[in-house]
ROLOKE-353266 format. One line per 3 residues: number of its first residue (from 1); their letters; for each residue x, y, z of N, C-alpha, C. Coordinates in steps of 0.001 Angstrom, whole numbers, plus 524288, in hexadecimal, padded with zeros to 5 digits. Layout:
! ROLOKE-353266
NUM> A> X Y Z X Y Z X Y Z ~ ...
***
This chain:
! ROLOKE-353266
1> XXX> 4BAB1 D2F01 D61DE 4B5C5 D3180 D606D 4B1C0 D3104 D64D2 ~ 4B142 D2D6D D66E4 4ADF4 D2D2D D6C2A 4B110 D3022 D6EE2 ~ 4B4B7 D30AB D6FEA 4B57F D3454 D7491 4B1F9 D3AF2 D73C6
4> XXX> 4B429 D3B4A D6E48 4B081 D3FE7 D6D76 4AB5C D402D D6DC9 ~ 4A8DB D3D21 D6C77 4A474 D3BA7 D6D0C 4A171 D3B80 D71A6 ~ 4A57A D3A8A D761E 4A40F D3AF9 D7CF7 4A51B D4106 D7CC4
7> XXX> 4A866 D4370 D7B57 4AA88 D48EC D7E2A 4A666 D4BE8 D7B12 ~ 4A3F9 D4B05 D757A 49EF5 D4E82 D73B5 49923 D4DE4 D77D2 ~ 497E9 D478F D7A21 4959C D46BB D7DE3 494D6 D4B48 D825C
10> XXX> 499EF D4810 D8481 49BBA D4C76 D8901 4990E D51C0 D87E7 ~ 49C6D D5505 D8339 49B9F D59DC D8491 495A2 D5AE8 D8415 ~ 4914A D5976 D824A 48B03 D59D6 D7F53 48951 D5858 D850E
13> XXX> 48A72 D536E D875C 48821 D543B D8DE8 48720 D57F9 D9151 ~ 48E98 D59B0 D90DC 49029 D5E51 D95CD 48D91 D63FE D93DB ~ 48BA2 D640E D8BBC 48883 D6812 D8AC2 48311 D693D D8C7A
16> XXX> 47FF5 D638B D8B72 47BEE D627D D8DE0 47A83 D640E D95A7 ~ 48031 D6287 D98CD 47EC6 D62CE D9CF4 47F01 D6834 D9EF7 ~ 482B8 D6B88 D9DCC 48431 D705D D9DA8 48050 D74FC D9C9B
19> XXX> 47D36 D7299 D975D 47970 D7694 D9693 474E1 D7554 D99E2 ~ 47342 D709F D9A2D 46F08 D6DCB D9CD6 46D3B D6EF0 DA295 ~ 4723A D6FA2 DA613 47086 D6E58 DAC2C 47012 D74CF DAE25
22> XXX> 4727D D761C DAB22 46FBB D7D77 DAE00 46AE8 D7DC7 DABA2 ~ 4687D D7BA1 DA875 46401 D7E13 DA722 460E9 D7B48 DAA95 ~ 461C4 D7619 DAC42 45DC5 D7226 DAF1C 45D44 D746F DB44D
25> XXX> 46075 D76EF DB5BD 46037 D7918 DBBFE 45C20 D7C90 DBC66 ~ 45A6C D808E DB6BF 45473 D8398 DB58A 450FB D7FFC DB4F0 ~ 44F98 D7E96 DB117 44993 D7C99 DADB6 44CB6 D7B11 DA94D
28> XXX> 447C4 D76AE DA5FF 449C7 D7417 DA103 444D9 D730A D9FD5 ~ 44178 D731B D9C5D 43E4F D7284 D9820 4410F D6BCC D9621 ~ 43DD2 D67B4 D96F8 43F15 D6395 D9655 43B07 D602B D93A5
31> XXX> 43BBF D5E74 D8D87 43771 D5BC5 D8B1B 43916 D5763 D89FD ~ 43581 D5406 D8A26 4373D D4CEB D89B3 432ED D4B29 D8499 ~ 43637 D46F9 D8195 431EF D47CD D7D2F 43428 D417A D78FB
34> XXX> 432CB D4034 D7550 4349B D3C64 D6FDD 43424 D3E7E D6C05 ~ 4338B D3B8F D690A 436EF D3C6C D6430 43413 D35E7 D6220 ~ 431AE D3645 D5CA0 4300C D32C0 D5999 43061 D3546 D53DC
37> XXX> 433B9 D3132 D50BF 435BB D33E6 D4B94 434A7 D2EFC D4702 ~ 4327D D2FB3 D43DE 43397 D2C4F D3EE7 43813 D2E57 D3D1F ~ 43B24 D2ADC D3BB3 44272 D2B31 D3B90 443C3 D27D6 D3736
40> XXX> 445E8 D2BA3 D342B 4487C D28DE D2E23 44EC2 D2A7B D2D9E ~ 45154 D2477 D2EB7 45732 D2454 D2F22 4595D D205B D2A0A ~ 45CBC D249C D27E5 45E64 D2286 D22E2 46402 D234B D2469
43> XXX> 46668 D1DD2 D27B1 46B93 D1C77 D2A1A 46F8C D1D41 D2648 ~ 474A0 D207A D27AF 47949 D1F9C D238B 47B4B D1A54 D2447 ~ 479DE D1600 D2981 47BDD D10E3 D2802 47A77 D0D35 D244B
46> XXX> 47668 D0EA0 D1FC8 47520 D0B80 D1B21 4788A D0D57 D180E ~ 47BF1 D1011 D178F 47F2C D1197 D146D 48436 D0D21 D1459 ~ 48613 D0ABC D19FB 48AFD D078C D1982 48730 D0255 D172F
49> XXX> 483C2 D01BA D14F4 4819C CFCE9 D154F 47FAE CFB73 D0E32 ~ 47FDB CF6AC D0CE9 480EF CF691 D085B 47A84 CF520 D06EB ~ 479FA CF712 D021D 47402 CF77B CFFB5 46EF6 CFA48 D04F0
52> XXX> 471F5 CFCB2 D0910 46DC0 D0087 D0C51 46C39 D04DF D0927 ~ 46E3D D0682 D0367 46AEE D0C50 D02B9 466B0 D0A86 D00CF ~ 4649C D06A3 CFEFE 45E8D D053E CFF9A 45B61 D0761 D03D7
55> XXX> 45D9F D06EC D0757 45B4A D07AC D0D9A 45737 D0E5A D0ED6 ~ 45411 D0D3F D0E7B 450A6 D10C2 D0E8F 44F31 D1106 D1467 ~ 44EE3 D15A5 D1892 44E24 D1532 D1D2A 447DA D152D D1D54
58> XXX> 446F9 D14F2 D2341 4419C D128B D2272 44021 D159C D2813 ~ 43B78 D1928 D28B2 43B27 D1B18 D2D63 439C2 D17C7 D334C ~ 43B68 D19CC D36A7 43B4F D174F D3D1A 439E2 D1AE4 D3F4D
61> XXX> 437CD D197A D43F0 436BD D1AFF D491C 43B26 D1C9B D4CC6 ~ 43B10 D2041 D4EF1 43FC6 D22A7 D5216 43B40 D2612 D586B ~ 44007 D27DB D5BA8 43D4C D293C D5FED 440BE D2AE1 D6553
64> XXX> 43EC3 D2CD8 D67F1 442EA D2E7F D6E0F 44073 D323D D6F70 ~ 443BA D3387 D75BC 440F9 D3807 D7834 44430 D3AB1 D77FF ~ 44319 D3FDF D79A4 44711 D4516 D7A78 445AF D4857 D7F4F
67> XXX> 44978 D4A21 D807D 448D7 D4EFB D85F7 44BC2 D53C5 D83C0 ~ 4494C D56C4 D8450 44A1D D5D05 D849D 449BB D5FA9 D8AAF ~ 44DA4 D6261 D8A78 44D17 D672B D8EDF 44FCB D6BDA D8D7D
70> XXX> 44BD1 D6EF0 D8EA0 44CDF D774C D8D56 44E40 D7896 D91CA ~ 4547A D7A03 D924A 45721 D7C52 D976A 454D8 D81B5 D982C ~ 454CA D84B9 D94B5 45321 D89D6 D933A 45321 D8BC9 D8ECA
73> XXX> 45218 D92A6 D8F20 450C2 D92C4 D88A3 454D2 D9154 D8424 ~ 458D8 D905A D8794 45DF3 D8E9A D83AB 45E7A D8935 D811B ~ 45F62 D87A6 D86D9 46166 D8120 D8686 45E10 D7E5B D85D7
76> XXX> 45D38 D78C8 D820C 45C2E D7333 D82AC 45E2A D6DED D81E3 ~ 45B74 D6AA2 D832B 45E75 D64EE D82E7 459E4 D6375 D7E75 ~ 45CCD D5EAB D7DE8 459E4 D596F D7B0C 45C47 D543D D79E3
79> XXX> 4596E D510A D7D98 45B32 D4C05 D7B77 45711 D4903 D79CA ~ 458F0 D45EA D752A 453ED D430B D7269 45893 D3D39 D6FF9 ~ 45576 D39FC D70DE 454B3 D33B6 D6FE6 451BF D311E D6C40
82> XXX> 4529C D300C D6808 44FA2 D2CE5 D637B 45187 D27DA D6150 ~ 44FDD D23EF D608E 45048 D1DF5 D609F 44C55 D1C95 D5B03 ~ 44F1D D1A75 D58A1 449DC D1886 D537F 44FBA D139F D4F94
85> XXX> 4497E D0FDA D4E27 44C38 D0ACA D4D2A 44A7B D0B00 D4533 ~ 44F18 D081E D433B 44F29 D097B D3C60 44EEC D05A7 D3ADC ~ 44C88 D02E8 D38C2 44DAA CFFD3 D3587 44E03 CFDB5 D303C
88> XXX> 451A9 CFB25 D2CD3 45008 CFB8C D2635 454BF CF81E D25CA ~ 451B7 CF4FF D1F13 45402 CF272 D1D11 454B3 CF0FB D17D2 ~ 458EA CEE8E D15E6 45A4F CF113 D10AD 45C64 CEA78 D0FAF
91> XXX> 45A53 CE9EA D0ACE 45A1F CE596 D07BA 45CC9 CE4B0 D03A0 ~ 460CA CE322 D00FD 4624A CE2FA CFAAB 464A1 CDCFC CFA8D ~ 46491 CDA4E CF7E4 464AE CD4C0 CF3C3 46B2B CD20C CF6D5
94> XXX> 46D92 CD52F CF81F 473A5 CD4F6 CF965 473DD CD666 D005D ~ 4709E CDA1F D01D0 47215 CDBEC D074C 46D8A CDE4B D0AC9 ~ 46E28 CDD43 D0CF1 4692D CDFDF D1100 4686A CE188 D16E9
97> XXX> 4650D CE690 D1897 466E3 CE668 D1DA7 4619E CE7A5 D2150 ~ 46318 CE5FE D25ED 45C4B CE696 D281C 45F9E CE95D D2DE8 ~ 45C82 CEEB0 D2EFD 45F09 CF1E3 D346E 45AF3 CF335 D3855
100> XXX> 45C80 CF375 D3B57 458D5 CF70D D4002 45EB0 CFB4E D41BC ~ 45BF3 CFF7C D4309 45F57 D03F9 D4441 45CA6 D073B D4833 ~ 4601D D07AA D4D88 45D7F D0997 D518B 45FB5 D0F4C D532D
103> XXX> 45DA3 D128B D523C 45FE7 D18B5 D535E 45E6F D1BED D574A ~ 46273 D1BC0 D5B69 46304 D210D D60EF 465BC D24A3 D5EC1 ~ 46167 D28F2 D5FA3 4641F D2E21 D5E32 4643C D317E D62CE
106> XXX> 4665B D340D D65DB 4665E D37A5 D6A7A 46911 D3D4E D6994 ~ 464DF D40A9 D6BA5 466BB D444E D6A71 46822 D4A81 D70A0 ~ 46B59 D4AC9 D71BF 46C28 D4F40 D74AE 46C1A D53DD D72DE
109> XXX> 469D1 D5794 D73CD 46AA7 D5DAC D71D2 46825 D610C D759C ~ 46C84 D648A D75E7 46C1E D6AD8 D77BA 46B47 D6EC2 D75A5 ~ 467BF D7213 D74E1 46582 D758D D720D 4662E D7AD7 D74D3
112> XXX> 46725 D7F54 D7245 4661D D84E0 D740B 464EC D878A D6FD4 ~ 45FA1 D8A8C D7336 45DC9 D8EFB D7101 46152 D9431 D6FC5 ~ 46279 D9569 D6B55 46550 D9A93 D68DE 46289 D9EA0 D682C
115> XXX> 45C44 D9D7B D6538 45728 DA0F3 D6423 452B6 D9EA8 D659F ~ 44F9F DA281 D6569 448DD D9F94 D6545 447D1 D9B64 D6588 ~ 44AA6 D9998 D5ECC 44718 D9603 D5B4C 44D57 D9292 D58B7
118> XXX> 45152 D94CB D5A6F 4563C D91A1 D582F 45937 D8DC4 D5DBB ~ 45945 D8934 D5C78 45CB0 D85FB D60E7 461D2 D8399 D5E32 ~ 46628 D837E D6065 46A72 D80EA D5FF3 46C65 D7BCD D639C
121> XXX> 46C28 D7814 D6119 46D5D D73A3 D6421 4715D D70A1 D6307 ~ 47432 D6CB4 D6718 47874 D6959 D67A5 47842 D665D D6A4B ~ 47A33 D606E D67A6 47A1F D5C0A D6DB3 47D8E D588E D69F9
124> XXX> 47B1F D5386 D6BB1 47D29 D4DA9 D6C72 479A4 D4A83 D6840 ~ 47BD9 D4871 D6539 47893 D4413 D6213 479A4 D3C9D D63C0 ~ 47737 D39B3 D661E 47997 D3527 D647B 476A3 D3253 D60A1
127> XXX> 47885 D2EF0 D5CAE 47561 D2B57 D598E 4783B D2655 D59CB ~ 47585 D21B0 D5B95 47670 D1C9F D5C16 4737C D196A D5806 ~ 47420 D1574 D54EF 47038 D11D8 D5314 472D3 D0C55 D52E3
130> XXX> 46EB6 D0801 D53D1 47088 D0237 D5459 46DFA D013A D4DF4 ~ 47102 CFEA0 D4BA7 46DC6 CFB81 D46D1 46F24 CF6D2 D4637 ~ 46ABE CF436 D4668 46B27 CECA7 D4482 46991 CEC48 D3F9B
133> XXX> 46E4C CE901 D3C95 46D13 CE87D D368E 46DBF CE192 D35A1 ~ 46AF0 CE129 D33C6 46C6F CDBB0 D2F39 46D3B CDBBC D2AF5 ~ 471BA CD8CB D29FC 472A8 CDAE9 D2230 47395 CD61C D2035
136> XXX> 47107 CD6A7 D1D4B 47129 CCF96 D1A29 47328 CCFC3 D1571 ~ 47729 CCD9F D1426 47B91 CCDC9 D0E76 479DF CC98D D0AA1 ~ 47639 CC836 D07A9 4737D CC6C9 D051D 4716D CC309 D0776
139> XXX> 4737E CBDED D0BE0 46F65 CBB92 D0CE6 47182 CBB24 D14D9 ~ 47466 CBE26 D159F 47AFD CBC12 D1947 4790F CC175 D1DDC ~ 47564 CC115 D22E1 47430 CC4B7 D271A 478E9 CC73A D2996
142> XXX> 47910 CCBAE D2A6F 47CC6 CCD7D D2E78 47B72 CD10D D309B ~ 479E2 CD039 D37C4 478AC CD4E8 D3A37 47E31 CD8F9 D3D0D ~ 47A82 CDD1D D3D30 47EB0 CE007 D4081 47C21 CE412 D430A
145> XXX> 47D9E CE6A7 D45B2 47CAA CEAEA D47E5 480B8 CF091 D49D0 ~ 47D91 CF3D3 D4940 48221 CFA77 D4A2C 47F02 CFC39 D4DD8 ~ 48414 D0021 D5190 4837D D0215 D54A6 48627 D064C D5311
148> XXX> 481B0 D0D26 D5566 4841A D10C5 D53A9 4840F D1523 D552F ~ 4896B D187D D5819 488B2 D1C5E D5CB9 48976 D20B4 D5955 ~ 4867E D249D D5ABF 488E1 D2AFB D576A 485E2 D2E5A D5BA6
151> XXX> 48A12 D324F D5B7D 4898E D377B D5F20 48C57 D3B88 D5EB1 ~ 48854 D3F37 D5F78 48E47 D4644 D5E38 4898B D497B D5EF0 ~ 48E2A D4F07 D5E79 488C9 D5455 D5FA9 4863A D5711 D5A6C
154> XXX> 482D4 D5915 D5CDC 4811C D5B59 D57AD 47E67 D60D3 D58FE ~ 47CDC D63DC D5686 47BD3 D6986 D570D 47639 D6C0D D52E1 ~ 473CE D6F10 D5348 46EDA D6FBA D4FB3 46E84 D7603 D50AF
157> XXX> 469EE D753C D4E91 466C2 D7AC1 D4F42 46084 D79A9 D4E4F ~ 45D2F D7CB5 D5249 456D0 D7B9B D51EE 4545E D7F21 D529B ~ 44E26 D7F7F D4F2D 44BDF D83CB D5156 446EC D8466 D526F
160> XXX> 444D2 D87AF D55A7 440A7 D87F7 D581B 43D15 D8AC3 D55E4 ~ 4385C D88B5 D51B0 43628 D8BB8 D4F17 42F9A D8CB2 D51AA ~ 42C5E D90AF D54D7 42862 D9025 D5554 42394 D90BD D5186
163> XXX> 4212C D8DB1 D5097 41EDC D8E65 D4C09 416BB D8F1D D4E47 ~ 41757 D907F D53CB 411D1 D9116 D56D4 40EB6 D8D0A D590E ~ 40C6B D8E4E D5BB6 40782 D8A33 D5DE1 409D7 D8418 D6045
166> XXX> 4100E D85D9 D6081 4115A D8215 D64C0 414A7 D7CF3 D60FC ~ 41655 D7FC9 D5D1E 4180F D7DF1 D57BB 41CF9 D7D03 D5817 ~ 42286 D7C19 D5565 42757 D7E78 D567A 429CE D7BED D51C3
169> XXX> 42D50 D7D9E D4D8A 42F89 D7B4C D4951 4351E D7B3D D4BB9 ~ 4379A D748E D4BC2 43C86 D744E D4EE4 44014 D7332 D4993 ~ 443B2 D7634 D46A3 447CA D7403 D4533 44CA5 D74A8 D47EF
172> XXX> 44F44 D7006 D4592 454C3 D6EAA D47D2 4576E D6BD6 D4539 ~ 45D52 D6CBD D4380 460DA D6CFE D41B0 466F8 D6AA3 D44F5 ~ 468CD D6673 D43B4 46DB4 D657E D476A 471EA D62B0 D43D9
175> XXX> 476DE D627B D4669 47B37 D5E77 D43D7 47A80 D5A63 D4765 ~ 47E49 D5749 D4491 47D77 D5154 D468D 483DD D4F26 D45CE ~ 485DD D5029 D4A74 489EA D4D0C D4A07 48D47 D48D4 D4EA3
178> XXX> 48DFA D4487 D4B52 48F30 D3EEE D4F39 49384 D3C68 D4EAE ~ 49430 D395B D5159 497B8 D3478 D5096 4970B D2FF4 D523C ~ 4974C D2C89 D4F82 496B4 D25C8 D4FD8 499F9 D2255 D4F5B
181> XXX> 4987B D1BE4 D500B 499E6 D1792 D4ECD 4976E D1340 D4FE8 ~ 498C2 D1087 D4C1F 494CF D0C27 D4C0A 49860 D089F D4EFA ~ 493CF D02C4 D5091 4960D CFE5D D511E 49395 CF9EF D5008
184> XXX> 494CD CF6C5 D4C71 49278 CF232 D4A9D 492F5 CEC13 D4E17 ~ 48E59 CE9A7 D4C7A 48E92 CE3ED D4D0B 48C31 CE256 D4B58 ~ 48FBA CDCC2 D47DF 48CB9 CDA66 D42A3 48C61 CD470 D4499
187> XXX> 4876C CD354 D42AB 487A3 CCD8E D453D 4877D CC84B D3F8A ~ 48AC0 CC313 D4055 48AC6 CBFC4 D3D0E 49133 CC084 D3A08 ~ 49142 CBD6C D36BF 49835 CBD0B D3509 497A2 CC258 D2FB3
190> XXX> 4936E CC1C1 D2E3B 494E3 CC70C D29D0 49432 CCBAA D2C57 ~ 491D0 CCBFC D328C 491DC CD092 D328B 4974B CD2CC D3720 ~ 49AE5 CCE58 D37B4 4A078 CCF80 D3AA8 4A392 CD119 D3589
193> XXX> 4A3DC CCE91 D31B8 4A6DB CD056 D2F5C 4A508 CD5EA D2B5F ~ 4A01E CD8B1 D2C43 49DF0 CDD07 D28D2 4A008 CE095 D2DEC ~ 4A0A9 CDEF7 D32E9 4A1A5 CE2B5 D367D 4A8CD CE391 D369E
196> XXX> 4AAC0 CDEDC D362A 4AE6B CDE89 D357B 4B102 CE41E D30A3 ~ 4AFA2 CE2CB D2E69 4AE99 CE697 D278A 4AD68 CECFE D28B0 ~ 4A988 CEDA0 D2E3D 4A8D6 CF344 D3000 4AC1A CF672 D3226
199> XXX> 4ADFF CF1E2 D344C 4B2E4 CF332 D38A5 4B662 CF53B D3699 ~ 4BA60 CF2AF D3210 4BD0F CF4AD D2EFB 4BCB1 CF8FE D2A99 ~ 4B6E7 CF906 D2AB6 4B6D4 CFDBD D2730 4B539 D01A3 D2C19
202> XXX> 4B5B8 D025C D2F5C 4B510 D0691 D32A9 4B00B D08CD D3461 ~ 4AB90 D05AE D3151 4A67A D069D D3138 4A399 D0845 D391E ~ 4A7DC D0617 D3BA5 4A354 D07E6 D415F 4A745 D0C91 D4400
205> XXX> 4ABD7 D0F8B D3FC8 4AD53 D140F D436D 4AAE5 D198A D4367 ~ 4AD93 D1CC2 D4561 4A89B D21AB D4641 4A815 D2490 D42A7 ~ 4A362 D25E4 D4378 49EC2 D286B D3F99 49CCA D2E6A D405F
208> XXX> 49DCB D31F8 D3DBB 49C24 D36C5 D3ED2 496D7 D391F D3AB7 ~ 4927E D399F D3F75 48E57 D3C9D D3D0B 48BD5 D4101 D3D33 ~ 48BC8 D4389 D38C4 488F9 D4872 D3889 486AE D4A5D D34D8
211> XXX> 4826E D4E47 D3606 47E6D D500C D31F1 47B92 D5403 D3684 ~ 47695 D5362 D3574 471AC D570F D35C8 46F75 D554E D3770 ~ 46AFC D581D D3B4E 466F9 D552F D3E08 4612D D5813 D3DDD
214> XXX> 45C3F D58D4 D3CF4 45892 D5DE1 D3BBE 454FB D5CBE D3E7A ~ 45125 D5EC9 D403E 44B00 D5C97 D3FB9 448E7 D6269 D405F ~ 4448D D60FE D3F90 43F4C D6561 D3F51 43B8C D62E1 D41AB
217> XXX> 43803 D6757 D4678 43384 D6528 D48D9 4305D D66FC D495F ~ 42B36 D66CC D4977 427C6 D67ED D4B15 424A7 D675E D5084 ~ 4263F D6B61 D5345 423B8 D6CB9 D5946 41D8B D6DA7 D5B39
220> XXX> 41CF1 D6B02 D5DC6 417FF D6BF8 D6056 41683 D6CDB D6639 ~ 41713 D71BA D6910 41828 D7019 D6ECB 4118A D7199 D7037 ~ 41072 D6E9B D73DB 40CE5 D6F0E D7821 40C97 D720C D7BC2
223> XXX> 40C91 D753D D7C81 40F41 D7920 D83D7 40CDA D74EA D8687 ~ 4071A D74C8 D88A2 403D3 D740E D8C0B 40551 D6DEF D8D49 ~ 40756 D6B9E D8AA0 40792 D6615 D8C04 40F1F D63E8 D8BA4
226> XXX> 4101D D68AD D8A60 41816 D6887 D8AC6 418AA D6472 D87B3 ~ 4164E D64D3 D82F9 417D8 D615C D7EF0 4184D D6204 D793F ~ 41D4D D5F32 D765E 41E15 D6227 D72C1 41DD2 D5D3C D6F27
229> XXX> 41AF2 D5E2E D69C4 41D85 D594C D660D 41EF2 D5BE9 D627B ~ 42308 D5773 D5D98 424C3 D5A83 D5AF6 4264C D5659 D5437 ~ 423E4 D5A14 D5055 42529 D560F D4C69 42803 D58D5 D4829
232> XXX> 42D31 D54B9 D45B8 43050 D54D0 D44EC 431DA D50F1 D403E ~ 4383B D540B D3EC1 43BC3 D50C1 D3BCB 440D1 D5188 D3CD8 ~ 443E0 D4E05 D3CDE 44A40 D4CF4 D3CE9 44D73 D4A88 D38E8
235> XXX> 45075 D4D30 D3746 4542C D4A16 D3266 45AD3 D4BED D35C3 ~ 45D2E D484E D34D2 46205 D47E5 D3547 46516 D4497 D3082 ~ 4690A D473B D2F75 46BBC D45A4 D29FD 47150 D4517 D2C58
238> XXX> 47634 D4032 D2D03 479A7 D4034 D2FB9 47E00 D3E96 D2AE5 ~ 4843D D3FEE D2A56 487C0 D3F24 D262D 48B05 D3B63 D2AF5 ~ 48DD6 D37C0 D27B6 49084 D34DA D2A41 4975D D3410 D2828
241> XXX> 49A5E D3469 D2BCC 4A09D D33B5 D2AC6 4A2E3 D3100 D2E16 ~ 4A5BB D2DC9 D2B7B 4A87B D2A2A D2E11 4AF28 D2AC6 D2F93 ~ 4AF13 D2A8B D35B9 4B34D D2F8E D35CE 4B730 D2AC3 D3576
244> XXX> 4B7DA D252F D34F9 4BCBA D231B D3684 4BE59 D22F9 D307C ~ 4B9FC D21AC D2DF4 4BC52 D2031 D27CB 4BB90 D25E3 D243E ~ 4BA35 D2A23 D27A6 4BBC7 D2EF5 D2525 4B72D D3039 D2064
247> XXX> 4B313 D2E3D D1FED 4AF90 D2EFF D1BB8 4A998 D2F9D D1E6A ~ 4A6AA D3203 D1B79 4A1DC D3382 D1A67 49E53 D2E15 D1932 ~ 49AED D2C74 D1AF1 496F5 D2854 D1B41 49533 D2852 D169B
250> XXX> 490BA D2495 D12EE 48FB7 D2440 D0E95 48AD6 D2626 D0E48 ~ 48877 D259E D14FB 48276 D27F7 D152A 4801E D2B2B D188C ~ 47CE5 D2CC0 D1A43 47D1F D30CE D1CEE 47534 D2F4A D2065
253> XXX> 47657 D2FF1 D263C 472F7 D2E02 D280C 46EF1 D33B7 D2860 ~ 46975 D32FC D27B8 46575 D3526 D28A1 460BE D33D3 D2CE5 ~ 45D68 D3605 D2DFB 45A7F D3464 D3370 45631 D3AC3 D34AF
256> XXX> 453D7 D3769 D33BF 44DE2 D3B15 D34B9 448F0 D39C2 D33CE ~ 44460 D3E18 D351B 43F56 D3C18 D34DD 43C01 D3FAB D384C ~ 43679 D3E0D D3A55 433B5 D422F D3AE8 43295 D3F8E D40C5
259> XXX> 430C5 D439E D44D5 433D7 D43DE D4B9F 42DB3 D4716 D4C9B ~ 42D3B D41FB D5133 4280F D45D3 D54C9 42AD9 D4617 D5A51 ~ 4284A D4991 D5C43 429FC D4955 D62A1 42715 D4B99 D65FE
262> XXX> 424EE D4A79 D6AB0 42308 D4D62 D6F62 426FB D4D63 D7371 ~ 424E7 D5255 D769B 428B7 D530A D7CB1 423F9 D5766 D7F70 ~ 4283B D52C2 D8342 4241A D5654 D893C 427BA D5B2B D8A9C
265> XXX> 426DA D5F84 D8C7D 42A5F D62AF D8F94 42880 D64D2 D95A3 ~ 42C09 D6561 D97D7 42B49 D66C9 D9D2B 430D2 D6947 D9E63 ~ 42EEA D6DDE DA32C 4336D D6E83 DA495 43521 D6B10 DAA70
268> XXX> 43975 D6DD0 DAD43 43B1F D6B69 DB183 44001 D7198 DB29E ~ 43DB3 D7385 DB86E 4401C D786C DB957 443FB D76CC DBC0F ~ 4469A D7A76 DBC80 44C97 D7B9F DBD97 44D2D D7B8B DC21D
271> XXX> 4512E D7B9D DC68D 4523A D7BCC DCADD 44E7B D80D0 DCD52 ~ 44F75 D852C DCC27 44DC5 D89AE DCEC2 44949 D89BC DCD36 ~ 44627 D877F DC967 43FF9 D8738 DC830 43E7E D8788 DCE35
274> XXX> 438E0 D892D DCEDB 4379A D8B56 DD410 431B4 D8719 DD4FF ~ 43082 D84B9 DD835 42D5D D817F DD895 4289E D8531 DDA41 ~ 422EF D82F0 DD6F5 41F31 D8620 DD7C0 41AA4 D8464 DDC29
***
């Protein structure tokens, strides 16, 4: 499965470079910018966990930058970077668990214009997260910690709505599809032998995810000062299957919330640009 996983790589690079370096030899429209989101993640990993459907998520802070560049009226890029830390904890008479959960999300995409106001896009997703848990079995600590890689392509559709005075209504629409695996480390004697227990049930082999990804925004560009902000929402809804033991997950991870952003733009001309 990693091998595939390199050769889907591979090919999304050599797409990226292919479309990319003839246009750079003209001009590129290039905006640099963040991303600050109140972010509500309701993890499918409370699901393997016993007395977690109590677990009510609790909103966080999230954040990253992004770069855009417009090859022409066709082509664009985008890469964007977001980092935000979770935490919550869940209490009952018998079991209990206290987490921090750290989430890199990265995103590559290539976009082309079809119409006006309609874009079609494709790239690269990766999603990583570290989580440190303590779980205490009525009176008896056991830490551990997961590590967790997922990546694959995904495809959408977006559109460009002008709505005047420098306005712009952005929806967008995409799939979401990945592949993962975890890897654990449990620390103390109950938590070798609970890992012990994972192992055999197959709990860290690979993981296939997919669903939907949306947001809607609200645009605001500046001409005079090449600046754009923009306010927003994102929901992503992801189904989970477990390809070694052949079944469908018990829960199903969600992730969204409401997204501000500014960017600068500038261009940078092309070889034959003519110096004035």
């Amino acid at each position: 499965m990693n091998k595939n996983m390199n050769v889907i790589g591979t090919a999304l690079l050599a797409a990226v470079l292919v479309t990319a370096l003839p246009s750079l030899a003209r001009a590129a429209s290039v905006g640099l910018g963040a991303t600050v989101m109140c972010a509500w993640w309701d993890s499918a990993a409370k699901s393997a966990l016993v007395g977690a459907s109590k677990f009510e998520p609790e909103p966080a802070a999230a954040g990253g930058p992004f770069l855009t560049a417009q090859f022409n009226d066709t082509w664009g890029l985008n890469i964007g970077y977001m980092y935000g830390k979770f935490a919550w904890n869940v209490a009952t008479p018998i079991i209990g668990y206290k987490t921090e959960d750290q989430r890199h999300d990265l995103d590559l995409i290539i976009s082309a214009s079809v119409h006006k106001y309609v874009k079609l896009f494709f790239g690269a997703k990766y999603w990583g997260t570290k989580t440190d848990m303590t779980t205490r079995l009525v009176i008896i600590p056991m830490d551990s910690s997961f590590v967790y890689h997922r990546g694959g392509p995904g495809a959408g559709i977006g559109l460009v709505l002008p709505l005047g005075a420098g306005l712009y209504l952005l929806p967008n629409l995409s799939s979401v599809f990945m592949f993962g695996r975890i890897t654990e480390a449990m620390g103390g004697p109950l938590g070798r032998i609970v890992g012990i227990l994972m192992q055999r049930a197959g709990s860290n082999g690979m993981t296939m995810y997919f669903g939907l990804n949306s947001t809607l925004t609200l645009a605001y560009t500046i001409e005079k000062a090449n600046l754009t902000l923009a306010l927003g929402g994102r929901f992503q809804y992801l189904w989970i299957y477990f390809i070694e033991s052949e079944r469908m997950g018990n829960g199903n991870d969600m992730y969204g919330g409401i997204t501000f952003s500014a960017m600068y733009t500038f261009d940078i001309p092309g070889k034959g640009a003519r110096k004035g």
